[in-house]
N, C-alpha and C positions, 0 to 999 in steps of 0.2 A: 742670739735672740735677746733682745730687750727686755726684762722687766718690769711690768709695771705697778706703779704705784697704787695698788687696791684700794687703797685708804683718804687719797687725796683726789679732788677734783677741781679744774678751773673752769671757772663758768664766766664764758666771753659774752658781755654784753652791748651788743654792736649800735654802731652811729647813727642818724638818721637817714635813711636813704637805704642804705645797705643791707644787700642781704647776706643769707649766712653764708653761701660761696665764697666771698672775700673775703673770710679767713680761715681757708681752708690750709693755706700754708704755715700759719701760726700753728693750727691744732695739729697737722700731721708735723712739725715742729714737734711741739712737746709731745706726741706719743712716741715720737723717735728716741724721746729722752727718757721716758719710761711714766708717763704724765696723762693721764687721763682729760679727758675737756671736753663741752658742750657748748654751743652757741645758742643763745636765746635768743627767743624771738616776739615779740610784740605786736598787739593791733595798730598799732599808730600809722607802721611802716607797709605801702600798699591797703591801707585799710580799704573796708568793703564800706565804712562806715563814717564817714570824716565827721560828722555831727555830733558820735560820740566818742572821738578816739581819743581821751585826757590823757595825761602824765599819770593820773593816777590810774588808771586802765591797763595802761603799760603796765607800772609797778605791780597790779595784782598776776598780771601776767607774767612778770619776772619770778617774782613771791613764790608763786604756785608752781611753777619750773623748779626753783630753790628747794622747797619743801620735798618736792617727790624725790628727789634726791637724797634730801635730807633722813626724812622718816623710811621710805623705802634699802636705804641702802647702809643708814648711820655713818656718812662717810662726811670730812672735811672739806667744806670748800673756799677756796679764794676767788673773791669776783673780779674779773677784770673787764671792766664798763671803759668803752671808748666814747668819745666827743656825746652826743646825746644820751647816752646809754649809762652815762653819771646819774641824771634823775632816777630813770625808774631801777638802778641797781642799786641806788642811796637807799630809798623807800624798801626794797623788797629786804636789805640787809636787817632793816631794824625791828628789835629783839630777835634775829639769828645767833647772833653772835654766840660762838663753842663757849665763853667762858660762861653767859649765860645760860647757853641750857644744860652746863654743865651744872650749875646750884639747883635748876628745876629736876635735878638726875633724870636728864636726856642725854644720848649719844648725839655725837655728828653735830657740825654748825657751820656757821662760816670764821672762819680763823683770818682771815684778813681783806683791804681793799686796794687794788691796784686803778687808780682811776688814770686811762690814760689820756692825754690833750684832752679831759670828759670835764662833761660843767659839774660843777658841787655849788648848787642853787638851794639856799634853806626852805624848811618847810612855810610854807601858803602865802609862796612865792613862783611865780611863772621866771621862764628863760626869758621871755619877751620884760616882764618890767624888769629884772633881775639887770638886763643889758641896756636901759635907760629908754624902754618903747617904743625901739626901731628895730625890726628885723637888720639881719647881713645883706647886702646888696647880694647878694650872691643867690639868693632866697628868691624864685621865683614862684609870686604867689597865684592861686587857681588855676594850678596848669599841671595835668591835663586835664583837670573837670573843675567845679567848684569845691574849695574847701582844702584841697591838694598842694601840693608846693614841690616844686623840684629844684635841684642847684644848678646854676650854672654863670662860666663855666667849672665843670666839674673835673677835666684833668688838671688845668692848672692850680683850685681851689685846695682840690683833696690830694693830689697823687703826685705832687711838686717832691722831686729826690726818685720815683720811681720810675722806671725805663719806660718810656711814651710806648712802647707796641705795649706792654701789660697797663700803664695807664687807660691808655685808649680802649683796649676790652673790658679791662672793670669798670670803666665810667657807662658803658653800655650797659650793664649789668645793674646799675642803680634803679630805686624802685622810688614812684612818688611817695609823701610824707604827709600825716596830716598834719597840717599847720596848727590845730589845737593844740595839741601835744606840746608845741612851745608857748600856747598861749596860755594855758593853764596851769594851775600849781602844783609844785611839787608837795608830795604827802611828808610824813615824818620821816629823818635821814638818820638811817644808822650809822654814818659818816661822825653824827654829831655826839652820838653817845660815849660815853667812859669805857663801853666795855671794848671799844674799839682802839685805843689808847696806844699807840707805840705799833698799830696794825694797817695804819694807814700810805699808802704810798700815790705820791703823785708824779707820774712821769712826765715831765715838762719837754717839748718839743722846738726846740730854737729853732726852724726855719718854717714853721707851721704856718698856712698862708690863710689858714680858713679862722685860725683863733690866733690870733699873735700872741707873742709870751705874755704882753700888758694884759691880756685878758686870761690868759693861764694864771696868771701871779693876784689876777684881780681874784680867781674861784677860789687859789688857797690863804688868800690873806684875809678875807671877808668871812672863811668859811669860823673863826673864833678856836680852830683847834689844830693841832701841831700834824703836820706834816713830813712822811721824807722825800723830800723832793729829790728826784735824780733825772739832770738834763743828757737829753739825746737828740744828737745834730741830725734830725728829723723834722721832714714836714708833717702834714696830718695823719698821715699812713705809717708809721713806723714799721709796724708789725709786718710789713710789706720790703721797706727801703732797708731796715734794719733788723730784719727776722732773726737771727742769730742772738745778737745783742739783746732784743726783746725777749728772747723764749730764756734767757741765759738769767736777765734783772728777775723776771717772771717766778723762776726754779728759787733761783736764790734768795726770793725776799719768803715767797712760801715757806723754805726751809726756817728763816728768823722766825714765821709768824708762829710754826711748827712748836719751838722751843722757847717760845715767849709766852 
């Protein structure tokens, strides 16, 4: 029987499109490993409401996920924010951070940030100007209603390295996105704070079809603060094509974040 980690939790903050389904293999991953984890979830994504579904909406969204955990349970978390899921897990981190609420003597925080192929876009800055004012061709906008956006195509975008019969079912499983979300700005990023210092990691995906490395290497070198970057021969989906390898980096950088 497995053990689990009582004390530590990962909290997967998923891409645009995506629901929490496609990554159910990562999280039953780490419980195998003895790894607690929850997928978050946002208004943006299937929103009821495209008119007001901001970046910053997300983030309270995320926030208040983070907290109940936090306060309810005094337990440690590591966020692990995929491709969109960078903004509002940036915004929800800041003032989380353990080392901080360890001076206000609170328990439980978040102890580090795994961002992966995820934007790191500063604060009261949109993904849309962040990326020079043109959506990704790939971004189909008002579709299926107004305000909406959905990608395609979406196997070869997102799921390039993953076997086409699971490609082809999770590309079915995508939800539309509201387009605001990218066009609006990101709140304040706990990405950018001190107390995050030596907590930060970003998983770089070399064959990623939907952000190329230019544009991975554009989020950490603009971002103004250090980085560990660790590359993986992966497209957008790692956690999919390389599950193993992801739950492995995942375990392993926690435990640094743990002792640092």
């Amino acid at each position: 029987m497995t053990t689990t980690n009582s004390t530590l939790t990962f909290v997967i903050v998923p891409g645009a499109w995506h629901p929490a389904t496609i990554y159910e293999g990562l999280t039953s991953q780490l419980q195998h490993a003895g790894y607690e984890s929850v997928v978050a979830t946002y208004p943006s994504c299937n929103s009821q409401d495209p008119k007001t579904a901001t970046c910053e909406q997300d983030t309270k969204a995320v926030r208040q996920q983070c907290m109940s955990l936090i306060e309810n349970q005094s337990i440690d978390l590591v966020l692990v924010c995929h491709s969109y899921g960078g903004m509002p897990a940036g915004g929800a981190a800041f003032g989380l951070s353990k080392k901080d609420r360890l001076q206000e003597g609170k328990e439980g925080g978040i102890i580090g940030l795994v961002y992966m192929t995820a934007f790191v876009v500063p604060e009261g800055t949109s993904l849309l100007a962040f990326l020079g004012g043109k959506h990704a061709p790939y971004l189909i906008p008002d579709t299926p209603s107004e305000g909406m956006t959905i990608i395609s195509p979406a196997t070869e975008t997102l799921f390039n390295g993953v076997d086409r019969e699971t490609a082809s079912r999770l590309s079915a499983t995508l939800l539309p996105h509201a387009i605001l979300a990218f066009e609006s700005d990101a709140t304040r990023q706990g990405w950018a704070e001190a107390a995050y210092d030596g907590k930060r990691v970003f998983l770089r995906c070399m064959q990623d079809q939907a952000l190329p490395t230019v544009v991975q290497d554009m989020f950490v070198q603009r971002s103004g603060v250090n980085w560990d970057v660790r590359d993986i021969d992966a497209g957008h989906s790692p956690y999919l094509s390389h599950l193993e390898e992801v739950s492995e980096v995942l375990i392993s950088f926690a435990g640094n974040f743990k002792v640092s």
